[in-house]
C-alpha positions in Angstrom: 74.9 116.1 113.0 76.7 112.9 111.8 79.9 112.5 113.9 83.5 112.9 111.6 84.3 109.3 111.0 81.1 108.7 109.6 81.7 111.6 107.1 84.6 109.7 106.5 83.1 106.5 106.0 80.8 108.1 103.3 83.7 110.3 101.3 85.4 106.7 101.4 82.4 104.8 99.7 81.8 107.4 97.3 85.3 107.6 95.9 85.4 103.9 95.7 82.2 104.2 93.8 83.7 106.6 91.5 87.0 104.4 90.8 84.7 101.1 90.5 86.2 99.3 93.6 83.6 97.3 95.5 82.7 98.1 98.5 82.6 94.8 100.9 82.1 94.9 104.9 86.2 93.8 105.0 87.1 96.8 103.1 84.9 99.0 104.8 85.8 97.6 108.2 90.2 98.0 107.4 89.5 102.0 106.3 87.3 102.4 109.4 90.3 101.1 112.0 92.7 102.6 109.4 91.5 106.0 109.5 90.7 106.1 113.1 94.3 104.7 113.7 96.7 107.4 114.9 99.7 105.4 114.9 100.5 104.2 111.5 100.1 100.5 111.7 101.4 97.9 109.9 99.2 95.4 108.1 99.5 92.5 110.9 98.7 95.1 113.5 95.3 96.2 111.9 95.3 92.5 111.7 95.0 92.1 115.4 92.9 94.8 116.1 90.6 93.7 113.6 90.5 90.1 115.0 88.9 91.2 117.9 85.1 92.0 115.5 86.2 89.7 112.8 87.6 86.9 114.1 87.7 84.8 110.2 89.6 88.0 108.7 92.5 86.8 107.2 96.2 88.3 107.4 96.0 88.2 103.4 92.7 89.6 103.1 94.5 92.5 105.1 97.9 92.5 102.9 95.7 92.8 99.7 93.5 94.9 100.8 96.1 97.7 102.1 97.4 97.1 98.6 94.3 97.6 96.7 93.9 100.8 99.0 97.1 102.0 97.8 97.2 101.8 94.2 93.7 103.5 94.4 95.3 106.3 96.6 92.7 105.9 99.6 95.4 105.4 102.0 99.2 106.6 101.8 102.0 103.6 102.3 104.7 105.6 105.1 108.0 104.9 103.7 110.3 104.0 106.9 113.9 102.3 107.1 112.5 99.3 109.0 110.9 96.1 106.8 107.2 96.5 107.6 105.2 98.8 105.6 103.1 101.2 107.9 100.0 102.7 106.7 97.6 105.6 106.8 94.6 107.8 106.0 95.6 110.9 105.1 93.3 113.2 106.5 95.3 116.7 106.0 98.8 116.9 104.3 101.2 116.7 106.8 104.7 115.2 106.6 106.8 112.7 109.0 109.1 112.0 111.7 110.3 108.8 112.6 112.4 107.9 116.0 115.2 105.6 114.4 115.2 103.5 117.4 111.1 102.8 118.7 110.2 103.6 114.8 107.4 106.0 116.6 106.0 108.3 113.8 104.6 111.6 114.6 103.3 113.7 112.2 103.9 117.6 111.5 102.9 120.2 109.0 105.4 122.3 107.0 103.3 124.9 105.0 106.1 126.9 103.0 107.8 123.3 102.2 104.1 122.6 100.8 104.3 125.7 98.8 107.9 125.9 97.9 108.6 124.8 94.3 111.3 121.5 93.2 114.7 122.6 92.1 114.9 122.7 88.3 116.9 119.6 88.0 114.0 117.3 89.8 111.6 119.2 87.8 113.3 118.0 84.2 113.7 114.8 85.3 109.7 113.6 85.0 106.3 114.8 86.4 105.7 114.8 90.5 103.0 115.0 92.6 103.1 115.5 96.5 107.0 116.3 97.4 107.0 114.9 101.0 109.6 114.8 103.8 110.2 112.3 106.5 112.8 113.0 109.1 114.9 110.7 111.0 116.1 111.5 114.4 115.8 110.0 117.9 112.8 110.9 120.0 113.0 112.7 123.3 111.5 109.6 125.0 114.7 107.2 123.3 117.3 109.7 124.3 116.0 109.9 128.2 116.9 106.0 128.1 120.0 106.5 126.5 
């Protein structure tokens, strides 16, 4: 039996496949750290972990590809307050909460939110997808240092 991430790694390929994106050792290398990431980096953190197997891996390389990976929705962009963009592979829907002063995100799961249907003015304004919810608050870790 093939372990998870390698499951992974194959869904990944294929889809790209599908959508005609090339599949290079660079790309395959960002998902792999990507999806095994539980922490939602930013691009110059995958940066640095990468580094450490591919040391000619450029900052760009990671900036475009993240971006690529986005518009091709292999990877979901986690909209925060602070200026970096934080990434991740969305392996189950699931929702966020972000500490407003570490910026530590935890994920959570909110089933009747998934099933519960927009209010009729969002609905007539266009066509959605995925409602999500992040919630800001302070983390119990933050507040003990308070």
């Amino acid at each position: 039996m093939k372990p998870a991430h390698i499951n992974h790694m194959d869904t990944f390929q294929e889809i790209c496949r599908l959508k005609d994106l090339r599949v290079t050792h660079q790309r395959l290398e960002i998902y792999k750290e990507l999806s095994e990431a539980k922490d939602h980096p930013t691009a110059e953190i995958l940066h640095q972990r990468l580094l450490l197997r591919m040391p000619t891996l450029s900052l760009d390389t990671v900036y475009r590809t993240l971006t690529t990976f986005v518009s091709y929705e292999l990877i979901h962009k986690v909209e925060t307050v602070e200026s970096q963009a934080r990434f991740e592979v969305q392996h189950i829907r699931h929702h966020h909460l972000i500490c407003r002063e570490c910026n530590h995100i935890i994920d959570f799961q909110w089933q009747c939110f998934d099933h519960v249907s927009l209010p009729d003015i969002v609905q007539q304004y266009g066509k959605f997808e995925q409602p999500n919810v992040v919630v800001y608050g302070v983390c119990e870790k933050c507040l003990k240092e308070e």
